[in-house]
N, C-alpha and C positions, 0 to 999 in steps of 0.2 A: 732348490734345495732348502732357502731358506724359509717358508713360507711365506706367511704376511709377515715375518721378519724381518728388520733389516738394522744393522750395526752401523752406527752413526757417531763419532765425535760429540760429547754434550756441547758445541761450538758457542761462543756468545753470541754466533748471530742468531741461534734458535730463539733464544732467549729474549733477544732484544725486538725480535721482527715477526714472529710466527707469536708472541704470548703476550700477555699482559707482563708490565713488571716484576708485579709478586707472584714470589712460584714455591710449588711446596715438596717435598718427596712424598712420592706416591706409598701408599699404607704406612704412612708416619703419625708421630702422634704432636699437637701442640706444644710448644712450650709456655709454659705458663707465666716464667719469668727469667728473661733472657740474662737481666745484669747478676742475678744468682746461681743460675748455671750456668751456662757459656760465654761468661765476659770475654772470651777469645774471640768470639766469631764476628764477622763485618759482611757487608755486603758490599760487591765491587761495581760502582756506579757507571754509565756512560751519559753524560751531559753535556752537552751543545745547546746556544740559540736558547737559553733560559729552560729548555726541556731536562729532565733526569730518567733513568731506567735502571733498574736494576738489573745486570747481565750474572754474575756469577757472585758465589760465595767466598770466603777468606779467611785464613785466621793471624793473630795478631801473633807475630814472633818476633819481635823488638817492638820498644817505646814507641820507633817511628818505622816500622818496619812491618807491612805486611804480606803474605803467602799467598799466594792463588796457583791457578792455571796458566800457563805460558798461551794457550787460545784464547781466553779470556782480555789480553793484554796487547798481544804482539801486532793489533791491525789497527790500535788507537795513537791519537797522540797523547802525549801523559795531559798534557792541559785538557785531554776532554776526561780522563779519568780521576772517578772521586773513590773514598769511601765511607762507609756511615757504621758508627757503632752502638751497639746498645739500644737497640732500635728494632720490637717485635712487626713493626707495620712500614716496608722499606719502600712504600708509596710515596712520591718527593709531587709533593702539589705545587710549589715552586721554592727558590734555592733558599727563601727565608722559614720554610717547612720546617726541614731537619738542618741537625749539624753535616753539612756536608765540608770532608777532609782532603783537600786534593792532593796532589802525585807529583813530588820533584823529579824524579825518577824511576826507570824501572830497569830491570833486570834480567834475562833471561839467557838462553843460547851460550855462547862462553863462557859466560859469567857464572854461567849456573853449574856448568859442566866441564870443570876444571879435571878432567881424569877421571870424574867415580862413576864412569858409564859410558862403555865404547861410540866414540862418538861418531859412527859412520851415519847417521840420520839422525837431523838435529829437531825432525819431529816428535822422536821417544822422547824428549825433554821437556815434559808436559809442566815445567813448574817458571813463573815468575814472583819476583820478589820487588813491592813496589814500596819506594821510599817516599813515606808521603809529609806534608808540609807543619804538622802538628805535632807532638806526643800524644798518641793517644791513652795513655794511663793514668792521667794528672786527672786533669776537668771533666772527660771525656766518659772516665771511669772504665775502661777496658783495662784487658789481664792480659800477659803474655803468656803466652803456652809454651814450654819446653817440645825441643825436637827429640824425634828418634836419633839414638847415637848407635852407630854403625859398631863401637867397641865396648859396649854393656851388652854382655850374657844374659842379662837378668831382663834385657828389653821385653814387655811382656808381649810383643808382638813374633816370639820364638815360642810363647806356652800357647799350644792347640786349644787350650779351655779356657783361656782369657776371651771375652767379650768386649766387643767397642759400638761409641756411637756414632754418628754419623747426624750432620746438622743442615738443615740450607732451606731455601724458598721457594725450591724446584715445585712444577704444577704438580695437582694433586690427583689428577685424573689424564689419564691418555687420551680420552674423549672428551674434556671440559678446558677451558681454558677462562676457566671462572678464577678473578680475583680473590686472592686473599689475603690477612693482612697480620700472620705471626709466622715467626720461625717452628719449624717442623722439627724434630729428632726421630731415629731410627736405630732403637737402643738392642742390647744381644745381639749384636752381629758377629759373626766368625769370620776368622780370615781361611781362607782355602787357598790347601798345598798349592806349589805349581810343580811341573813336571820337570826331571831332575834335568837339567839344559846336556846332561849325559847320555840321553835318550832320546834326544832330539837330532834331527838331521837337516843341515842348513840347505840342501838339496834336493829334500824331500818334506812333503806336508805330513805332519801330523796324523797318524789315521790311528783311533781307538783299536784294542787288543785286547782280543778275550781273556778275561782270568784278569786285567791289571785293577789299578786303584784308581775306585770311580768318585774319589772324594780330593779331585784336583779341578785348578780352573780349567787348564786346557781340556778334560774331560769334561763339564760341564758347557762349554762351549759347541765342542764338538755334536756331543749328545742333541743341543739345538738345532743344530744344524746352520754350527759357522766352523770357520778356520781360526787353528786355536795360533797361525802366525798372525793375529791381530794384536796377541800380546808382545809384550816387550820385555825385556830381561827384567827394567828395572820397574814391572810392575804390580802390585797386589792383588788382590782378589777377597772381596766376602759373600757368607753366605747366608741364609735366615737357617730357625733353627728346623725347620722343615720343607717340604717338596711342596707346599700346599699355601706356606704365609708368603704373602708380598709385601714387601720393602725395597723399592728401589728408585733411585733416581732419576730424574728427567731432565726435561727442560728449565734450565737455571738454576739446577744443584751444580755445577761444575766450578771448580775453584772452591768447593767447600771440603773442610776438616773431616778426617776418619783419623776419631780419637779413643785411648783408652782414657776412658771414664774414671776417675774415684772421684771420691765425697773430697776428699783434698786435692785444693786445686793444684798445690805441689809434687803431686803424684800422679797428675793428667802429662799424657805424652800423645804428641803429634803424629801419627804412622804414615798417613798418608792426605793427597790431595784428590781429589776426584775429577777424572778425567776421560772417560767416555763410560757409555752404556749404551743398551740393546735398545732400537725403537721398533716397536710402539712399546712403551715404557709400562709399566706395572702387569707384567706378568708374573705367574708363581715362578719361582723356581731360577732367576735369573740374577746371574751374578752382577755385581759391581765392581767399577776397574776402577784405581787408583792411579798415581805415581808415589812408589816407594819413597818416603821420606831419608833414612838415613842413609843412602849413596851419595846426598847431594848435601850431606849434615856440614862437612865443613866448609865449602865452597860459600854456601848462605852464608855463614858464620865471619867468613871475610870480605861477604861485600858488607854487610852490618861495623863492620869494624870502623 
């Protein structure tokens, strides 16, 4: 059913074993310059035995406090993970290269999911928060990003015509696994409805319904020919602003930011963390999945304390 389809976890191990380090989003555009737009963003390291790899993406939400992927995180020890900021070319030729920032700590599972998300599968909990041994805002010159807050109306991640970006190092081609060496952005993304959880049946799959609204994830899913129980309560969905532009993530976008954009950085908000997509990677018309940011807003907020 699914063709040459097939729906894959963006895992760190894709990242780290199947590709070169540097990965880009596929039909993304360069960033020109990382420390004036995206002071938030990091890349999440795996090093051992003097080697470094860039596995996944990051955003900075406390001084010492970074955001990722709970897959990204969960199969390392913290002494093998680093992270680097401010930094277009996340190639580590060795550990005197770049500022590499290692990981007191990390975070995930319980910690993360103190009640804002039924916790029968501690897989849906795609989000880790790793406490690393530095400030990065001082010398470093990184920004923190403010999170979604689950109790603002005004979140712009509830207005349909707001747009966001999306940032990371993910490859640029389905078919290349050619190096490269700046961060990518993937700017006018929309987030797409999901299906009211009122119309769903935990006992039965999902099947598309003539006459409904074909401008949801679960509908978009389906339509490819997957099952739309791959999503999860607490997770988002975007979409380009056509059937025809590609923009999507791949291999070592995962753990990266899906932000609303302004020109003030006090006005950038955190929505989401990126956490799986469709492989083979850059087709039209194919959504990107997240983990919703403001279910887990104060949980982070109290391991940061």
């Amino acid at each position: 059913m699914c063709g040459m389809y097939i729906a894959v976890c963006l895992v760190a191990f894709f990242a780290c074993c199947y590709a070169a380090p540097n990965k880009y989003i596929i039909g993304g555009e360069v960033v020109q310059d990382i420390k004036a737009e995206f002071p938030y963003q990091v890349s999440v390291q795996w090093g051992d035995f003097g080697s470094y790899y860039h596995m996944c993406g990051g955003a900075i939400i406390g001084p010492k406090h970074v955001l990722t992927a709970r897959h990204c995180c969960e199969k390392y020890k913290k002494e093998q993970l680093f992270v680097v900021v401010n930094e277009d070319n996340v190639i580590i030729e060795n550990k005197n290269d770049k500022k590499l920032v290692g990981v007191n700590e990390k975070f995930f599972n319980d910690e993360i999911n103190t009640g804002a998300v039924p916790p029968e599968n501690e897989e849906e909990h795609d989000l880790c928060v790793l406490e690393v041994k530095e400030d990065l805002t001082t010398t470093l010159g990184g920004e923190v990003i403010s999170m979604s807050d689950p109790d603002d109306p005004d979140d712009p991640i509830n207005d349909p015509l707001k747009k966001f970006t999306l940032t990371g190092w993910g490859i640029t081609s389905d078919s290349s696994e050619i190096m490269g060496d700046a961060l990518t952005k993937a700017s006018e993304l929309s987030i797409l409805k999901r299906k009211p959880k009122s119309t769903l049946f935990e006992d039965q799959a999902y099947v598309v319904k003539e006459g409904e609204d074909t401008d949801t994830c679960e509908y978009v899913l389906t339509h490819l020919g997957f099952s739309a129980d791959l999503l999860k309560d607490n997770q988002i969905c975007t979409k380009t602003k056509d059937d025809t532009t590609i923009l999507t993530t791949c291999k070592g976008d995962s753990g990266g930011p899906l932000v609303y954009y302004d020109q003030d950085p006090e006005k950038r908000i955190l929505e989401g963390i990126v956490s799986w997509g469709i492989y083979p990677c850059g087709r039209a018309g194919i959504p990107n999945i997240y983990t919703k940011i403001a279910p887990y807003k104060k949980s982070i907020d109290a391991i940061m304390q």
